[in-house]
N, C-alpha and C positions, 0 to 999 in steps of 0.2 A: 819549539824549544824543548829541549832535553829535561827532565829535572833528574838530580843524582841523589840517591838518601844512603848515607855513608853511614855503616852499623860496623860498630867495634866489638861487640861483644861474640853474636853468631845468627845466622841466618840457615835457615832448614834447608835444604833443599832437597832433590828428588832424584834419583831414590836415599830415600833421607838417610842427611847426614848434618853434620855442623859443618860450615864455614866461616871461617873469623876474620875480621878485619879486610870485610869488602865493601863495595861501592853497587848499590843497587841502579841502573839506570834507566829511564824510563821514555820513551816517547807516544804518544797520539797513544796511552792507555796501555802499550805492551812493554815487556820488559825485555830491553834490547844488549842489557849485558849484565852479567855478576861477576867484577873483577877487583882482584886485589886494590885495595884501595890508592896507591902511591901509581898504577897503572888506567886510571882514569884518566886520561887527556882528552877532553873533551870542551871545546870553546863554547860559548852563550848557553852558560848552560845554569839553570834553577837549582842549587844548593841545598839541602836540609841534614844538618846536623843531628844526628839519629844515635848517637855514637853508645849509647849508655840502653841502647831497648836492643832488646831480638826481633828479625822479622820470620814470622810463618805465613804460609798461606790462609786467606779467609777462609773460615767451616762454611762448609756444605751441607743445609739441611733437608731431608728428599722428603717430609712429610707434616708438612703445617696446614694449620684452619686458624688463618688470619680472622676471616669473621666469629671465631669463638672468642680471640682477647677478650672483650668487652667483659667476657663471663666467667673469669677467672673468679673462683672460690665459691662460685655461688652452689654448688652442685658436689659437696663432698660429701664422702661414704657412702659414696653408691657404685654397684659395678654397673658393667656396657648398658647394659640395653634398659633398664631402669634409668640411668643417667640421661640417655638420649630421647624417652618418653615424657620424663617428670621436664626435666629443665631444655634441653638442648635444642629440641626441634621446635618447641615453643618459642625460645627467644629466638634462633636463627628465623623462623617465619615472619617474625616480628619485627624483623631488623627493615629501619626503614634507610633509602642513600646516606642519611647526617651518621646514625649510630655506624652505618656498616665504614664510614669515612674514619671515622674516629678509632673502631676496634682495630682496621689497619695500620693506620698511625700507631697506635697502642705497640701495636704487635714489631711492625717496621723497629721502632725506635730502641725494642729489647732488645731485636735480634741484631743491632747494628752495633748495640754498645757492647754485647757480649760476642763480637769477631763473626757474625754470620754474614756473610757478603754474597750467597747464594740458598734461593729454596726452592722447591716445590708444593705448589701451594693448592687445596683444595678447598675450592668455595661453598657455599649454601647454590638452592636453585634459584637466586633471582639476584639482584644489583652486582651480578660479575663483574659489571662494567665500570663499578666504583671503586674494586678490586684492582684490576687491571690500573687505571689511571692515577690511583695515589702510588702501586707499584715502582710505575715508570718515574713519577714525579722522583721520586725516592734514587733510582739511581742503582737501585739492587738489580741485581741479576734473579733472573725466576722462569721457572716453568708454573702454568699457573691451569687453573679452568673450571669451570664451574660443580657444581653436586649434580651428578644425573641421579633420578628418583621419581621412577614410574609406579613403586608398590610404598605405601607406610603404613603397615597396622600399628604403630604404635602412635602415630600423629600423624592422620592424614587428610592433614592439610597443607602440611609440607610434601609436596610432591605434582608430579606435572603426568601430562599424558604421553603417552612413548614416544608419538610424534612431536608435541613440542619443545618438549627434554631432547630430541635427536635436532629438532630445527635451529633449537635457537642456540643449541654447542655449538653449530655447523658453524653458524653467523658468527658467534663470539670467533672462532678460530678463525676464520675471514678478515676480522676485525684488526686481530693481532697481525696476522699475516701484512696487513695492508699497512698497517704501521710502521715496519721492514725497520724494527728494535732491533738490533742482535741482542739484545739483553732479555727481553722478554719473549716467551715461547708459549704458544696454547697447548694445553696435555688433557686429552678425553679421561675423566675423573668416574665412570659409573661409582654410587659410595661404598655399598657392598652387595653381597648376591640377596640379602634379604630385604633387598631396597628396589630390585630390580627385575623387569620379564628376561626372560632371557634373549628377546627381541631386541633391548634395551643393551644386553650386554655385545652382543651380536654387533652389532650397526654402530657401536661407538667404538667397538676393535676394528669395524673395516674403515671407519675414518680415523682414525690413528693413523690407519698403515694410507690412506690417500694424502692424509698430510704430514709423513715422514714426524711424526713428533712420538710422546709415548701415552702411555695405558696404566691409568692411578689408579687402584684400588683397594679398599678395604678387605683382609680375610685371614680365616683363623685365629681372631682375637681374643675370642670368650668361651667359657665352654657349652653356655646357652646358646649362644650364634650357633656354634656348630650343631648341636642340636638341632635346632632348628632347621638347619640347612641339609641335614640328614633326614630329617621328616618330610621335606619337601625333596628332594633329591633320591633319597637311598644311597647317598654317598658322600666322600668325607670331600669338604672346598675345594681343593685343589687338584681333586681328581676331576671335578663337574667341568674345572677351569680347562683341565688335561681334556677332555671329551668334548669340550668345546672348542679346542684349538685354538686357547687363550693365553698361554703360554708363550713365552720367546722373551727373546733379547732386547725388547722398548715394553715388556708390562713389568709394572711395578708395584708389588704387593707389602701394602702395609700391615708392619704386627708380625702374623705368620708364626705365632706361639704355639700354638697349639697342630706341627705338621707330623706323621706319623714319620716312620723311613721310607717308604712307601715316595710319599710326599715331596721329602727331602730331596730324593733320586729324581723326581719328576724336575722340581725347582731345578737341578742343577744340570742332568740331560738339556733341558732347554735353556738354559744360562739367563732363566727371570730371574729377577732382585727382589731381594730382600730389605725393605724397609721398617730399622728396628728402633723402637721408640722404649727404652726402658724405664722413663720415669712413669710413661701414660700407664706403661703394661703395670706397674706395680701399686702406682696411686689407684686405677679404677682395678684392682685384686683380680685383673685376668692373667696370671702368669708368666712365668718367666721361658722366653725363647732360647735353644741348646744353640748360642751363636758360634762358638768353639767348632759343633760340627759341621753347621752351616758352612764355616770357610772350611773348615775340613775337604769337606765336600766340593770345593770350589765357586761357590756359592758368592755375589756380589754381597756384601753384604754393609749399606750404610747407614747411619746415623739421623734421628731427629727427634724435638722434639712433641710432634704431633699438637695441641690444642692447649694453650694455656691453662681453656676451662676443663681439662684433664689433668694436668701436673702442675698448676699453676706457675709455670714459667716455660719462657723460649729459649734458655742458655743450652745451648751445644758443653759447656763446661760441665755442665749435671749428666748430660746426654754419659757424658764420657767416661764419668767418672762411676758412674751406675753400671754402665758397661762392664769396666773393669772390675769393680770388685762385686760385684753381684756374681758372676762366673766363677769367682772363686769359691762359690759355695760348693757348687757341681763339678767343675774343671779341672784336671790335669792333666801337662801342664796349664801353669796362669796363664791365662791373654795378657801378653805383652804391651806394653804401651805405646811403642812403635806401629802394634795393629792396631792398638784402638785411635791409634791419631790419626793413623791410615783411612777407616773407615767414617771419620771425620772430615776427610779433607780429598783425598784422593777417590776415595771407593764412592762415594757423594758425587765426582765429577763423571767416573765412571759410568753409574745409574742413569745419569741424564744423558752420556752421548759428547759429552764435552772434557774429555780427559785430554784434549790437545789445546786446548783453552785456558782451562782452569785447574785447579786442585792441588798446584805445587807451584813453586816460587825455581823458575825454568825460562832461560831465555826462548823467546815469542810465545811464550804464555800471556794471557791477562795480568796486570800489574794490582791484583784482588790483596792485601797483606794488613798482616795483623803486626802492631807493634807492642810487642809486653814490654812490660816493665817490674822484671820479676822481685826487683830488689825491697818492694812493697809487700812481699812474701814473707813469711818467719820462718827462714832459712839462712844460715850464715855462712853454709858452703858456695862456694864458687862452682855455678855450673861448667865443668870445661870437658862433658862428653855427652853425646847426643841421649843416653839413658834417662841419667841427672835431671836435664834439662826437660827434656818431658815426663818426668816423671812430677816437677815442681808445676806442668800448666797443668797435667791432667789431676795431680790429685790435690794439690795446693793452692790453683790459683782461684781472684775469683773475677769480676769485672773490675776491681780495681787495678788489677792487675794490667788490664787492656791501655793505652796510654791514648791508640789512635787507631783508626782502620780507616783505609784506601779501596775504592773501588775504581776500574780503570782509572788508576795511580791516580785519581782524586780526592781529598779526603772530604769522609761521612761522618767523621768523628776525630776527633786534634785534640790534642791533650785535655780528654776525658769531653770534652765541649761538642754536642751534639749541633751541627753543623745546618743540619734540614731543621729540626721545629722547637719551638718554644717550647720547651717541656711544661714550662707552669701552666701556659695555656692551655698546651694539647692534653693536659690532666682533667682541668676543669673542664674544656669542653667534655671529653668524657664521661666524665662525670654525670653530666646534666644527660648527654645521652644514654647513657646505660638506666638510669631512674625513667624517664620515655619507654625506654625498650621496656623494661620489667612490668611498667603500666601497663602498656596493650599486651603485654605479656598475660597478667592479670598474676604477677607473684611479688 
């Protein structure tokens, strides 16, 4: 059966524009028409009256640690690698199936109220496997895969030997593979070069490229990292990455603040992505990334928000809006808000390989959509031009704003009503386990 969701107001579409007073239509998950609304003739078909909300497509986030939820606030005023010594790498060793079930859920539940219908997700080294299946339960779309980590001098205990770290990624991508999800996708995650031999980084690019999926990693974050990576190296990240023929069109590099020109030419010659987290980069005081030249440069460049226990929160709405006016410090001209929604939704679909899928609201696209409800706003203009209108999600709105979201055209979220979990419970449970974790944690 068809279902129709008739929106009076405006619907985004791509390459974005407003459309008014159409008839979204939906079958088996894909969206098989957007047509004037009096131009719908379609018999047995599921009805919902939408008429008073805008639809967009769901955000795209290319750089989450579902297993940090849990640890949101606990770890402020500290930059990178202090942060991941003192708190991070102790709780994430510590996480046992219950907490690491719970911080998913946690994590799941923000990013569905605040329109995130897609991520990429990098795990800790151990219970992927609780990752992956609350994932699926969940309904979200994901590229997912575990923390490779064969060096830790800052806590190492967290970390495996290069053959087990390569064995048992191989298995987890087997695992997914064998589940034959279209939703969910395994991505070889090494976490950054000072976490890794170069053995490590080596063996999990040539399995990337045997299972056609992509290559998550951490680099040029901090200006310590880089240090560091130049003490060991004699050269700056993403040159070691260039000299190791780590580069290309499926690696995907989180942060990337700190890249020289140099660097820049490198990322864009080989058409690697750019994964830009502005709340992380500025709560943990490692800097701010020149994104203006990155797409300059032609440079993919999309959106996330990296780790709760960094920014404490998953909204893609903060993402965007840091985005934008944060450039305005350095930039001219502004970043437009048509790119920063771009790089939310589109440029996100891009990164992962699924821009014929996802990332815009397109017949035989996924039926992924975000319905606002902007009149919950303090604005009294009438949005009636596509500027307006996103200018009111990216710099005005906030979850309240969000009414309902759909993933293949089912909803995860109905007028504001979280659809999957008990919220009161999945808090408490929570709860109980985050005090667990901090115990064996010993903080």
């Amino acid at each position: 059966m068809k279902t129709i969701i008739r929106i009076k107001q405006a619907v985004i579409k791509y390459p974005f524009e407003l459309a008014n007073n159409k008839d979204i239509v939906i079958e088996d998950g894909i969206i098989v028409d957007i047509c004037d609304t009096e131009m719908a003739k379609y018999d047995n078909c599921y009805f919902i009256d939408f008429s008073n909300y805008i639809a967009t497509p769901g955000f795209i986030q290319t750089h989450i640690h579902l297993c940090q939820t849990l640890f949101r606030g606990l770890a402020d005023n500290m930059e990178l690698l202090g942060w991941l010594q003192k708190y991070i790498f102790p709780l994430e060793y510590f996480h046992d199936s219950k907490s690491m079930s719970a911080s998913v859920r946690i994590g799941i539940c923000e990013l569905l109220k605040t329109g995130t219908t897609t991520i990429m997700d990098m795990g800790t080294i151990h219970h992927e496997d609780v990752i992956i299946d609350e994932i699926e339960n969940s309904g979200m779309r994901a590229y997912l895969g575990k923390s490779m980590m064969d060096i830790n001098d800052f806590f190492p205990k967290l970390k495996e030997t290069t053959k087990d770290s390569l064995d048992s990624s191989y298995k987890l991508a087997k695992v997914v593979v064998k589940k034959n999800n279209p939703k969910i996708n395994y991505v070889f995650s090494p976490r950054f070069m000072l976490s890794c031999t170069d053995e490590l980084l080596l063996e999990a690019y040539a399995m990337h490229k045997e299972f056609k999926t992509l290559y998550h990693i951490h680099s040029s974050e901090n200006r310590g990292e880089m240090e560091a990576v130049y003490k060991r190296t004699k050269k700056r990240n993403i040159e070691v990455f260039r000299d190791m023929s780590l580069l290309g069109e499926t690696s995907c590099f989180a942060h990337c603040i700190w890249l020289d020109e140099n660097e820049i030419d490198m990322m864009a010659e080989t058409n690697s992505k750019v994964l830009h987290c502005p709340s992380s980069n500025f709560k943990l005081g490692s800097g701010m990334a020149d994104i203006p030249k990155y797409l300059e440069k032609g440079i993919c460049v999309s959106l996330a928000s990296d780790g709760a226990s960094c920014n404490n929160n998953l909204s893609q709405l903060m993402e965007m809006r840091l985005s934008a006016f944060v450039q305005r410090i350095k930039s001219t001209p502004f970043l437009p808000a048509v790119k920063t929604f771009e790089m939310a939704t589109m440029n996100g679909a891009k990164t992962l390989k699924k821009e014929k899928e996802i990332g815009s609201l397109e017949i035989g696209k996924k039926a992924d959509i975000i319905f606002w409800d902007l009149d919950k706003e303090w604005n009294p203009l009438v949005k009636e031009d596509l500027d307006s209108l996103l200018s009111a999600i990216i710099y005005s709105s906030t979850a309240d704003n969000i009414n309902s979201v759909m993933i293949d055209g089912k909803f995860v979220i109905k007028n504001r009503e979280n659809l999957l979990y008990d919220e009161a419970e999945l808090f408490s449970f929570a709860k109980q386990e985050l005090k667990k974790n901090m115990q064996r944690a010993g903080l």
